[in-house]
Backbone as JSON Lines, residues from 0, in Angstrom:
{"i":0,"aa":"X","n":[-7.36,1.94,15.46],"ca":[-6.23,1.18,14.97],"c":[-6.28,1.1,13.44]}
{"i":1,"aa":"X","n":[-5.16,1.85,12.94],"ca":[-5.19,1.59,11.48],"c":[-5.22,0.07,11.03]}
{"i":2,"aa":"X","n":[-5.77,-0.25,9.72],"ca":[-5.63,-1.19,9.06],"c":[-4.04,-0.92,8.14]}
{"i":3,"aa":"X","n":[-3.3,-1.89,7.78],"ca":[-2.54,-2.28,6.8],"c":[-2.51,-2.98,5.98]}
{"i":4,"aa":"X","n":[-3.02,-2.95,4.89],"ca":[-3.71,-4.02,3.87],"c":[-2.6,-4.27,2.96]}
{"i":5,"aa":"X","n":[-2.67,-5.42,2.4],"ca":[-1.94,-5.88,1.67],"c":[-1.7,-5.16,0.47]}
{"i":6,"aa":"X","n":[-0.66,-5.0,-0.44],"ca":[-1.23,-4.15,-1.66],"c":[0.53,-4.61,-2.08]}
{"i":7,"aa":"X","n":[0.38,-4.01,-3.5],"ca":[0.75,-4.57,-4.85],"c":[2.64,-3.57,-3.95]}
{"i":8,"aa":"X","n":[2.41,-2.54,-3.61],"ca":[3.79,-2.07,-2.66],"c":[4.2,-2.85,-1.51]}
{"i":9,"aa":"X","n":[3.46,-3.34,-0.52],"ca":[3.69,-3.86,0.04],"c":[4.62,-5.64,-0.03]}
{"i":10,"aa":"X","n":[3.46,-6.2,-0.94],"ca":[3.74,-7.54,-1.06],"c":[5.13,-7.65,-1.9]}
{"i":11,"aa":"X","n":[6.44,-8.71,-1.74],"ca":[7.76,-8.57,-2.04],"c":[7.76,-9.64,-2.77]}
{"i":12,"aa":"X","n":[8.54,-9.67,-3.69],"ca":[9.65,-10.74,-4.22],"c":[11.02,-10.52,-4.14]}
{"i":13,"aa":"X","n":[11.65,-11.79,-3.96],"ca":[12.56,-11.83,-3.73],"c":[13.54,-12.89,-4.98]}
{"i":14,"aa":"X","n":[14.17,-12.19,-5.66],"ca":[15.06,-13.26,-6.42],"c":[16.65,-13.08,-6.06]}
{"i":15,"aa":"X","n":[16.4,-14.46,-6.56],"ca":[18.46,-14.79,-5.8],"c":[19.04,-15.15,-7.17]}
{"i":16,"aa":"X","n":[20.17,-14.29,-7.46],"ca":[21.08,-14.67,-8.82],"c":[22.53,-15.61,-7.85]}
{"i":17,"aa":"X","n":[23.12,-16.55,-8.33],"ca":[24.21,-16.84,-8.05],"c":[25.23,-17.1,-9.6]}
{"i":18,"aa":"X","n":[26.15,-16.98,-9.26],"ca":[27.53,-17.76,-9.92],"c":[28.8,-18.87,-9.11]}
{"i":19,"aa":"X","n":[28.22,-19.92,-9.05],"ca":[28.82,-20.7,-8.39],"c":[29.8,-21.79,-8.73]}
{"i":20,"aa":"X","n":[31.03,-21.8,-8.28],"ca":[32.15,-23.02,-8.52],"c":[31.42,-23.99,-8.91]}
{"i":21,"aa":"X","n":[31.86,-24.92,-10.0],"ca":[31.34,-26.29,-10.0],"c":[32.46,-27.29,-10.49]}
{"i":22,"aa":"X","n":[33.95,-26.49,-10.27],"ca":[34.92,-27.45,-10.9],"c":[35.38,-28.83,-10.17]}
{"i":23,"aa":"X","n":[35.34,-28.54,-8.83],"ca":[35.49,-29.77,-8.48],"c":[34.29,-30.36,-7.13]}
{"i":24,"aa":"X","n":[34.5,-31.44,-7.11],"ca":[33.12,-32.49,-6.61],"c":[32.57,-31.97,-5.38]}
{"i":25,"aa":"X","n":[33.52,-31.18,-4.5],"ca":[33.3,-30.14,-3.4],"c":[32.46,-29.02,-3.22]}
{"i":26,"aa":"X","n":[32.6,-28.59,-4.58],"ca":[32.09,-27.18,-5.25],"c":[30.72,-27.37,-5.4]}
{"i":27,"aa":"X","n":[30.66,-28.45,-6.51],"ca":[29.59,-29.12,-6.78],"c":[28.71,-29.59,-5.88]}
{"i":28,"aa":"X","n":[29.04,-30.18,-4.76],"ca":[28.3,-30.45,-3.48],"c":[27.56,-28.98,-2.85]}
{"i":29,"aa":"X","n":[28.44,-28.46,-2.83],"ca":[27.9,-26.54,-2.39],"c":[27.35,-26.22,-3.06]}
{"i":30,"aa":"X","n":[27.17,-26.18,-4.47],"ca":[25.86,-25.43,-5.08],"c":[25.04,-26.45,-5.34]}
{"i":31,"aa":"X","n":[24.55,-27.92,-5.44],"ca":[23.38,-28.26,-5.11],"c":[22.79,-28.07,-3.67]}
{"i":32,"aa":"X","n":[23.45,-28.12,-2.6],"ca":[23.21,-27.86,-1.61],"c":[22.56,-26.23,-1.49]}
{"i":33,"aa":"X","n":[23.03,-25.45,-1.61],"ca":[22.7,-24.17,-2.12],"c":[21.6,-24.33,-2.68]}
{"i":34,"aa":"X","n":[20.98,-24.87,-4.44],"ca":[19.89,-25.25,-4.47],"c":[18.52,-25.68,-4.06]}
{"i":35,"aa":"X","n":[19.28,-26.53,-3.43],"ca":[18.21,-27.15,-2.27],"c":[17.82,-26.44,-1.25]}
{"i":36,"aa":"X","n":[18.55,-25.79,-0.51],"ca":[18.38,-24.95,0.7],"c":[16.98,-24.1,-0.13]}
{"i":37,"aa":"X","n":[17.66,-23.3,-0.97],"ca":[16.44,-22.23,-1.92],"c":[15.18,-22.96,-1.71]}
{"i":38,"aa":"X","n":[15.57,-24.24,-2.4],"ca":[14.27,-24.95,-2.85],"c":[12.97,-25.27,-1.35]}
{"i":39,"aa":"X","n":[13.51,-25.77,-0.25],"ca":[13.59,-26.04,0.73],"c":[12.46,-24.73,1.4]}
{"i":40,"aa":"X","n":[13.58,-23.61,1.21],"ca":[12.55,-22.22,1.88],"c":[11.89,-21.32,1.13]}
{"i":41,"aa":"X","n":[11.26,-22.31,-0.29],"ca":[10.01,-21.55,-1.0],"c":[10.42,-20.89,-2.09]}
{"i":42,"aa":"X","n":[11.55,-21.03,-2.41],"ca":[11.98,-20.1,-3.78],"c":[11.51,-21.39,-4.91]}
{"i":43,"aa":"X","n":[11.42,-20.74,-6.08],"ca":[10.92,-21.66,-7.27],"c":[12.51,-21.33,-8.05]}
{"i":44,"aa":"X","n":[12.48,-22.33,-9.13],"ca":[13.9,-21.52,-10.22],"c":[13.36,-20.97,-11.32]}
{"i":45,"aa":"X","n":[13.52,-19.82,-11.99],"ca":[13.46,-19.83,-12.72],"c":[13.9,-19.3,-14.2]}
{"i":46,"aa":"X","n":[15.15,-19.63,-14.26],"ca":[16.73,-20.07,-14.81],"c":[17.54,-20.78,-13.41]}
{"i":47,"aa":"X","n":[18.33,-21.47,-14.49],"ca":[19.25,-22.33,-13.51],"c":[19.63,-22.03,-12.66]}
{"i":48,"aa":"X","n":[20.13,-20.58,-12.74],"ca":[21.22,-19.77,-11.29],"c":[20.17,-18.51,-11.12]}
{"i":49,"aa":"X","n":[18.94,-18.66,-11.33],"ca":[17.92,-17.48,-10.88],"c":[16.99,-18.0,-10.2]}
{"i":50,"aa":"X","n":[16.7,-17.75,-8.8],"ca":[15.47,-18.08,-8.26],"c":[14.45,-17.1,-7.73]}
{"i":51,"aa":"X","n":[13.74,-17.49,-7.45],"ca":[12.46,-16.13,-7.12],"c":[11.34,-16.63,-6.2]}
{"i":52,"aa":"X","n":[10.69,-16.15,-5.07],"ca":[10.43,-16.35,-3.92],"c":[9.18,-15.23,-3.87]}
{"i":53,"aa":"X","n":[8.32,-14.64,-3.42],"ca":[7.34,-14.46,-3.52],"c":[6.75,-14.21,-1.25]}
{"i":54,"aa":"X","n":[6.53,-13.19,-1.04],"ca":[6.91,-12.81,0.23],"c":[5.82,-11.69,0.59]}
{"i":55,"aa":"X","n":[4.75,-12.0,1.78],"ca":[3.47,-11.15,2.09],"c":[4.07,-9.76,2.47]}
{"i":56,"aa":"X","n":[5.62,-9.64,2.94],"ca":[5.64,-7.96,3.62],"c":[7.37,-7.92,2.94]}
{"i":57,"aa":"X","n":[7.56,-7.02,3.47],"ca":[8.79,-6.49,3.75],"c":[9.71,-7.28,4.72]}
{"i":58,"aa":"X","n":[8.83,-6.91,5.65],"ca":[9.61,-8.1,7.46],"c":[9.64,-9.61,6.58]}
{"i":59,"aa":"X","n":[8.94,-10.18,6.18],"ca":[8.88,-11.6,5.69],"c":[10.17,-11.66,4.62]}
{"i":60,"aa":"X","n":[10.29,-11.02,3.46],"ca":[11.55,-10.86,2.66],"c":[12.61,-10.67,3.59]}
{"i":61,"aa":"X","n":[12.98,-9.6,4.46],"ca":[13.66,-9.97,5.46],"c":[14.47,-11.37,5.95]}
{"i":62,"aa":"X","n":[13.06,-11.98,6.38],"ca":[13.25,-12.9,7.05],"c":[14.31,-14.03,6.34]}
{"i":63,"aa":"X","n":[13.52,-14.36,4.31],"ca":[14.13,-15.14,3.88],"c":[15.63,-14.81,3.42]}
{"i":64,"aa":"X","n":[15.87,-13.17,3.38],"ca":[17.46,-13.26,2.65],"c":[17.97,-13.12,3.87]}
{"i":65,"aa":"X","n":[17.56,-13.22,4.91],"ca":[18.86,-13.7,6.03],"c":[18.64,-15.13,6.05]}
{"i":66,"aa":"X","n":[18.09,-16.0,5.71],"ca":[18.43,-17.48,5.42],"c":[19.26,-17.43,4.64]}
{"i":67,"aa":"X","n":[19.02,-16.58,3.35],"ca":[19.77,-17.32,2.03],"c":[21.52,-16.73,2.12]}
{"i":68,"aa":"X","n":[21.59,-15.71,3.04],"ca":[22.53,-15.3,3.37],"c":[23.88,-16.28,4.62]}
{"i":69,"aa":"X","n":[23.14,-16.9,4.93],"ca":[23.39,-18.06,5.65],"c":[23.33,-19.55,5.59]}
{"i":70,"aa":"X","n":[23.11,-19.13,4.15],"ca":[23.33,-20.84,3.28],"c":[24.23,-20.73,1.86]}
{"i":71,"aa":"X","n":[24.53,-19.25,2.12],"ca":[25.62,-19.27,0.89],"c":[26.89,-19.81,0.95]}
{"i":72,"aa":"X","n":[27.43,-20.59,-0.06],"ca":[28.59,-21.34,0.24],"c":[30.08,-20.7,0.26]}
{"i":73,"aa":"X","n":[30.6,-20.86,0.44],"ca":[32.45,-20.35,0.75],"c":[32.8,-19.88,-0.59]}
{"i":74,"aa":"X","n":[32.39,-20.0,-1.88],"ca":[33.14,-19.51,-2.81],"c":[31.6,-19.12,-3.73]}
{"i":75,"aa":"X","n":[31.63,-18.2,-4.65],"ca":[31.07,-18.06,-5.8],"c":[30.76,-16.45,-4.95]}
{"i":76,"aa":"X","n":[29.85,-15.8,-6.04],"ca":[29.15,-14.9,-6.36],"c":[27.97,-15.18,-6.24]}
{"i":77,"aa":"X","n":[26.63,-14.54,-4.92],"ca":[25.01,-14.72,-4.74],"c":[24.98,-13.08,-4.64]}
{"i":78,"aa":"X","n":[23.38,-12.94,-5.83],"ca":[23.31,-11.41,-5.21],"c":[21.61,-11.49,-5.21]}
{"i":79,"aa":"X","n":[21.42,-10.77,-4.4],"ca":[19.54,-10.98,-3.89],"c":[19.49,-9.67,-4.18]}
{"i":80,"aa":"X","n":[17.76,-9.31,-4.49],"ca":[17.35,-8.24,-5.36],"c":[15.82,-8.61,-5.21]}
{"i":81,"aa":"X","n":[15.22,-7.63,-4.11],"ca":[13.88,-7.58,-3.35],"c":[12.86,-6.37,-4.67]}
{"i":82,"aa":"X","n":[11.64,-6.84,-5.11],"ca":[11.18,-6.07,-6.08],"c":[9.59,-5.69,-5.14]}
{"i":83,"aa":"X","n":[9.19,-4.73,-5.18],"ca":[7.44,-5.09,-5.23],"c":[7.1,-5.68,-6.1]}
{"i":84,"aa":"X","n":[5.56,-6.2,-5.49],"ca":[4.65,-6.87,-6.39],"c":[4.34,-6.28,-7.54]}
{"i":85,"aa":"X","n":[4.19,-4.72,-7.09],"ca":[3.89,-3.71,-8.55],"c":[5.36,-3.71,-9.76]}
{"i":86,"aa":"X","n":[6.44,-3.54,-8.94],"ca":[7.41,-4.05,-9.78],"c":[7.15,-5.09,-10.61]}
{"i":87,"aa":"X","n":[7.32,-6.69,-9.94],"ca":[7.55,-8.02,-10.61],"c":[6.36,-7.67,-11.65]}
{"i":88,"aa":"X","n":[5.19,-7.2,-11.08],"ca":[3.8,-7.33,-12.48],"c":[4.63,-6.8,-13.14]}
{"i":89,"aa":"X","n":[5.16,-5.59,-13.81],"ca":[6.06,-5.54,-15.39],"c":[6.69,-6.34,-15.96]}
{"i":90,"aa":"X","n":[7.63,-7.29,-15.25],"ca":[8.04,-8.14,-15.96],"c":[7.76,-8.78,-17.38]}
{"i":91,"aa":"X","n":[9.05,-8.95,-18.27],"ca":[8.4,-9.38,-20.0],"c":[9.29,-10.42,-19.77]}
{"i":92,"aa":"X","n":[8.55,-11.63,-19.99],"ca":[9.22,-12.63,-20.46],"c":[9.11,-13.47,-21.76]}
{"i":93,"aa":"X","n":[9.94,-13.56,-22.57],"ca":[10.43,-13.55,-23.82],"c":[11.19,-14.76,-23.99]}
{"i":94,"aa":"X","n":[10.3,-15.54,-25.09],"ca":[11.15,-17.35,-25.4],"c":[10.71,-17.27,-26.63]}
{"i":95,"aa":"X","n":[12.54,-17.23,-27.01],"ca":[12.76,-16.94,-28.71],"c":[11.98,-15.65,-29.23]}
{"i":96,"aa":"X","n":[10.85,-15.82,-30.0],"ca":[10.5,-14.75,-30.31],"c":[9.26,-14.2,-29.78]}
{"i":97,"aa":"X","n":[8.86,-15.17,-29.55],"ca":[7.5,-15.37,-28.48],"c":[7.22,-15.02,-26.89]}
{"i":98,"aa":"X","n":[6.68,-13.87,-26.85],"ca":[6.56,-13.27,-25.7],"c":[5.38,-14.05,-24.49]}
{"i":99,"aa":"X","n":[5.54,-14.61,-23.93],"ca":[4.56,-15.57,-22.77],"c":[4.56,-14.94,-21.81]}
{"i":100,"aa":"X","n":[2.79,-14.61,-21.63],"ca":[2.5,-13.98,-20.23],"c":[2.61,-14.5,-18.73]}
{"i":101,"aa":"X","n":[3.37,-14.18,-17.84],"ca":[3.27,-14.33,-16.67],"c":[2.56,-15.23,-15.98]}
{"i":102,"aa":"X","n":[3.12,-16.32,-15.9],"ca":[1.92,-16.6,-14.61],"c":[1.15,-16.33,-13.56]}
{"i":103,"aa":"X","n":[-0.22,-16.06,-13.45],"ca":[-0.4,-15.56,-12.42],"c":[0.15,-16.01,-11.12]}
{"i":104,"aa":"X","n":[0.52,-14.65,-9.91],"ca":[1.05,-14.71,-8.82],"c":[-0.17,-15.75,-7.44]}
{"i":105,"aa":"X","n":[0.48,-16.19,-6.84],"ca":[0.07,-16.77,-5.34],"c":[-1.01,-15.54,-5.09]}
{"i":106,"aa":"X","n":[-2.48,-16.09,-4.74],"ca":[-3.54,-15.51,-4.18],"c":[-3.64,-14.67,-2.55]}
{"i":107,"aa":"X","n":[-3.63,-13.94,-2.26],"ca":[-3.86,-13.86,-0.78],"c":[-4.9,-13.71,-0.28]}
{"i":108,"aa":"X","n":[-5.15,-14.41,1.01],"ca":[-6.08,-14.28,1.71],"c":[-5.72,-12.97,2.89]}
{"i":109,"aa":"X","n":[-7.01,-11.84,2.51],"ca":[-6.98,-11.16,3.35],"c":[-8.2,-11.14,5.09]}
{"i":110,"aa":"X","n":[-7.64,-11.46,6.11],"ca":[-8.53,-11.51,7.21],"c":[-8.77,-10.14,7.43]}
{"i":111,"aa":"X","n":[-9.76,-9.66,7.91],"ca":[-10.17,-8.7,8.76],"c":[-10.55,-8.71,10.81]}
């Protein structure tokens, strides 16, 4: 029986961009709600309308954008965008002029 080990291809992120109504108190109710839901099933924010989620496989990413797909509200613009782990490690993040390294990612425990 093969092993399948975890690895930098395998392991997913998942970030959710939205553009959401907030003109009236209705709207507004739907995208905190929206928020929350994210918040709720493990996504962190990080920008206001960017969240990012962090996911052991493929099947597991799966799993969460058919939630988030089912907590999107009646009006706006959500678009989800699944990266590898080897992907997200490139990431540059840049405040003002000052480039700040990454936080390191969630540890895994591998069983045998």
């Amino acid at each position: 029986m093969e092993q399948n080990r975890l690895n930098a291809y395998h392991i997913m992120w998942l970030f959710v961009f939205f553009d959401l109504p907030v003109t009236l108190k209705k709207e507004r109710k739907a995208a905190a709600r929206f928020r929350k839901d994210l918040m709720n099933d493990g996504f962190g924010m990080m920008q206001f309308s960017v969240y990012t989620r962090h996911c052991a496989s493929k099947e597991s990413s799966e799993v969460h954008v058919k939630r988030v797909k089912g907590n999107i509200p009646e009006k706006g613009q959500v678009s989800i965008l699944q990266v590898t782990d080897k992907q997200y490690g490139e990431i540059i993040n840049v405040w003002g002029r000052k480039s700040v390294p990454l936080a390191e990612g969630p540890k895994q425990l591998e069983l045998f």
